[in-house]
N, C-alpha and C positions, 0 to 999 in steps of 0.2 A: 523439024526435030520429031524422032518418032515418041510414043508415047513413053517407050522402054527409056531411051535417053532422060527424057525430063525425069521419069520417076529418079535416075541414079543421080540428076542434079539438085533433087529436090532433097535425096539423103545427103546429100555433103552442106546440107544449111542446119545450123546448129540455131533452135530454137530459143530464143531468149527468156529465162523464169520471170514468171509476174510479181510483182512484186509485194514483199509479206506487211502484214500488217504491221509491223516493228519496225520499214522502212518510209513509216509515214513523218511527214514534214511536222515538229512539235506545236505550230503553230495551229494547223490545221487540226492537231489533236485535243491541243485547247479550245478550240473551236467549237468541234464535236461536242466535246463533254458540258464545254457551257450550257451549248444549244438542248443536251439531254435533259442536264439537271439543271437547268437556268428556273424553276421554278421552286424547286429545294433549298439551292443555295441563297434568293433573295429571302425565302422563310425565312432561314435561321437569323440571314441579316435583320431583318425585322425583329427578330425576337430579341437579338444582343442588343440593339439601339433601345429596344422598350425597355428590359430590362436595365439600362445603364439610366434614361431618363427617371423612370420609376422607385430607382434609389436615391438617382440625384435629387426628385420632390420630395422624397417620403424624406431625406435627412433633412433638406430646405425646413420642411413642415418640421420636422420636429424641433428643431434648434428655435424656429419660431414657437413653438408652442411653449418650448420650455422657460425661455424668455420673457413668454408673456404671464408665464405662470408663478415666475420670479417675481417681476412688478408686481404683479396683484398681491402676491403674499408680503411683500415688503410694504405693501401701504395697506394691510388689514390689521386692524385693531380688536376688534371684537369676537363672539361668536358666529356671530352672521357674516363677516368678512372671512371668518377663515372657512366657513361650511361654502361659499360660495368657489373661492377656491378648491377645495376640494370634489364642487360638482364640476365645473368647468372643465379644469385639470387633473382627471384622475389620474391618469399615465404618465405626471411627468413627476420631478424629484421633488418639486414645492408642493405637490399635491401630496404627496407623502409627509411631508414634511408638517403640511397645516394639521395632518392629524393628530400629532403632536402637541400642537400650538393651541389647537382646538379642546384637546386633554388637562392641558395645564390652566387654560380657562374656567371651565368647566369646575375643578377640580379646588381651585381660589373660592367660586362660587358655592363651597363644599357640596356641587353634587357628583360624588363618586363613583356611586353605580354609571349614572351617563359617561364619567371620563374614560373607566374603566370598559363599557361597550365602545368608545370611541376607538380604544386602544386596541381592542381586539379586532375590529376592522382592518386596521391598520398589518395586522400581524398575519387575517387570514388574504388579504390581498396582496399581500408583498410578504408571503413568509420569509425570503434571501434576503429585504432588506436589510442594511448596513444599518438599522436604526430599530431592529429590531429588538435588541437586548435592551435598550431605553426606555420601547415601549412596556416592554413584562418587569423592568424595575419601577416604573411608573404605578403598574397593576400591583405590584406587590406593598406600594408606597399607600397605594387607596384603601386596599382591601384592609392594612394596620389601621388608615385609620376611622377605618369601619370599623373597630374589633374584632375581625376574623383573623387574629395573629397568627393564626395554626399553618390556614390558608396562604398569610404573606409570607410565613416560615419558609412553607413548602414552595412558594414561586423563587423567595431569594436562593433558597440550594439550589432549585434547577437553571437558573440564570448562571452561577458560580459553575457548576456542572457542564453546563450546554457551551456554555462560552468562557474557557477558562483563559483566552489571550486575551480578551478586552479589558478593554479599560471598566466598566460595569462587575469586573469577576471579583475586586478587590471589596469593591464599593457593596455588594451582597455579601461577601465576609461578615464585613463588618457591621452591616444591617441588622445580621444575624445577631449577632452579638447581644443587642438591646433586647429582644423576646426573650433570649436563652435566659439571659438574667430576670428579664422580669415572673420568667418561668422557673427562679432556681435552680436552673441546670449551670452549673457554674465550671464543672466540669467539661461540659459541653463547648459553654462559650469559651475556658480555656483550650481544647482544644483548636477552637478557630480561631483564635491571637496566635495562637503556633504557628497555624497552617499560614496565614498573613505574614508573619516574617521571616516564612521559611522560603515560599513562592515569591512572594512582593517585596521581598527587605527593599530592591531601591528605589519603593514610588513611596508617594506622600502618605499611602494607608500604613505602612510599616510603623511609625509613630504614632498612630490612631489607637493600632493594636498593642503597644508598649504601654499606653495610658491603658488602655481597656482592662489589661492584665491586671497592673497594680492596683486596682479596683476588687479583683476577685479575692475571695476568701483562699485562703488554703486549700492543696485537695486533700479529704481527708484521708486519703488511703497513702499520703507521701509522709514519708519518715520525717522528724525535726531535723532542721538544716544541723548538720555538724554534731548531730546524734548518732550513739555507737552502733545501733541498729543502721546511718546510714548508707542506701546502695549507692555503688562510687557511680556519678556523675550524676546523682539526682539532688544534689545541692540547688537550692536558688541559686539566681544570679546577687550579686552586691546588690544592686541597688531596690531587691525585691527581697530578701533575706529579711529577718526576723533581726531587728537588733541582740547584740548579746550583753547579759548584763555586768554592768561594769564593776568590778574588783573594790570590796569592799576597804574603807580606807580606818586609818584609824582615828579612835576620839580624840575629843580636842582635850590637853591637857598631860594625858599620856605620850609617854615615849614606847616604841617600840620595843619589846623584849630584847634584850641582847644574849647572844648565843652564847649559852656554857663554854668555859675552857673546858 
């Protein structure tokens, strides 16, 4: 065959396309990509497994710690029983809790300045705690009976103030109450019998504050009940109203005037 022939045989062969990367077998692509990143992908393996371990102990530990910080606080009696607790277990809710426990100790023993520093431990290491408004009505409880009443005044408003859904909001009411009077301000302390059964009528201080009232003087700036100067709705209530006096009767012996024809 001359050369000219082959070349014409060699144009009539239709060359076959190589084939594209996108016609590769998925398996062999998984392959590949293992084999590239097969040292990235066990990383991160590693890091999800530590991580998953590392939470699994750190909560193991802590459900034990807290556990053990229950016991310990549940069989302490004293001072040194609950300061021990409290070194052991700082972080856990007994540990908080003994400084409470360690307060009202303290506190029996009447010394208050120490319950008081106990207390405020308590508040600057766990300011969020849920047990927080107990320990500044605790402080406000010391500092009365230190005679720094000015000082307890001003912790019970801010307690009332700072935390007005707790249970502790009523209870600083009506704490107030006792200084305002023994300060004279009667007015004062009437106002916060108000505020108590306006906010709390349906817990147990709303009766605290109904006795507390009927205690108070008069305000002097409030008209006589059923006096013509009074403004309509500033009447007492019955059972705080001023008795009226009763209707003069007549002497024994006489009869009644009878009315002219």
């Amino acid at each position: 065959m001359t050369t000219l022939a082959r070349f014409h045989c060699l144009g009539d062969i239709e060359f076959m396309p190589s084939a594209s990367p996108s016609a590769l077998d998925p398996a062999l692509e998984a392959h590949l990509f293992w084999f590239k990143y097969r040292g990235h992908i066990l990383a991160a393996i590693l890091v999800v497994i530590l991580v998953i371990v590392g939470f699994a102990g750190y909560r193991f530990y802590s459900e034990r710690q807290q556990a053990s910080a229950a016991e310990l606080l549940g069989s302490a009696k004293n001072a040194q029983s609950y300061e021990q607790v409290i070194a052991r277990y700082p972080n856990t809710q007994a540990g908080a809790t003994a400084h409470l426990f360690l307060a009202e100790t303290l506190r029996t023993d009447r010394k208050f300045a120490d319950s008081n520093a106990t207390l405020q431990k308590l508040i600057d290491k766990y300011p969020k705690h849920e047990l927080i408004p107990t320990a500044r009505m605790a402080i406000a409880a010391n500092l009365e009976s230190m005679g720094k009443v000015d000082e307890a005044l001003a912790t019970y408003q801010r307690v009332a103030a700072d935390y007005p859904k707790s249970f502790e909001a009523p209870v600083a009411l009506i704490s107030q109450i006792r200084i305002l009077k023994s300060k004279t301000q009667d007015d004062a302390a009437r106002h916060i019998c108000e505020t108590v059964l306006t906010q709390y009528r349906e817990s147990i201080w709303a009766g605290e504050a109904m006795r507390e009232l009927r205690t108070l003087k008069p305000s002097a700036s409030a008209a006589p009940a059923g006096g013509s100067n009074a403004a309509p709705g500033m009447n007492a209530p019955p059972m705080l109203a001023r008795p009226q006096p009763a209707a003069p009767t007549a002497a024994k012996g006489t009869s009644p005037a009878k009315p002219k024809r």
